[in-house]
C-alpha positions in Angstrom: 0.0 0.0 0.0 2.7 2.2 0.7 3.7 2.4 -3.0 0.3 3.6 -3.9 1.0 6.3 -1.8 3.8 7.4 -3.1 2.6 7.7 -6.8 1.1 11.2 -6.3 4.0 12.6 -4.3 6.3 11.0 -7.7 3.5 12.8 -9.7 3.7 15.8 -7.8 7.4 16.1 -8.0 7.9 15.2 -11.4 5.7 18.3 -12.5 7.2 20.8 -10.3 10.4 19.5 -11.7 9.3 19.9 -15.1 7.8 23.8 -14.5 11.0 24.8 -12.7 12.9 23.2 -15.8 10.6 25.0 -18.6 10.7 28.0 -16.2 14.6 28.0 -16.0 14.6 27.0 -20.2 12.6 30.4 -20.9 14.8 32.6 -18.6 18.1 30.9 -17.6 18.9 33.7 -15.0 15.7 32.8 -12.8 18.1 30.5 -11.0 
């Protein structure tokens, strides 16, 4: 059960990971 869990923190991660990529990819001094 504990994996089920975990699949929307993974989800959740992977698209604030993604927005801070496209974020940094559109203005590369943001970070």
């Amino acid at each position: 059960m504990a994996a089920l869990l975990m699949i929307p923190y993974l989800l959740w991660v992977g698209f604030a990971a993604v927005l801070t990529w496209t974020t940094w990819q559109n203005n590369p001094m943001f970070l």
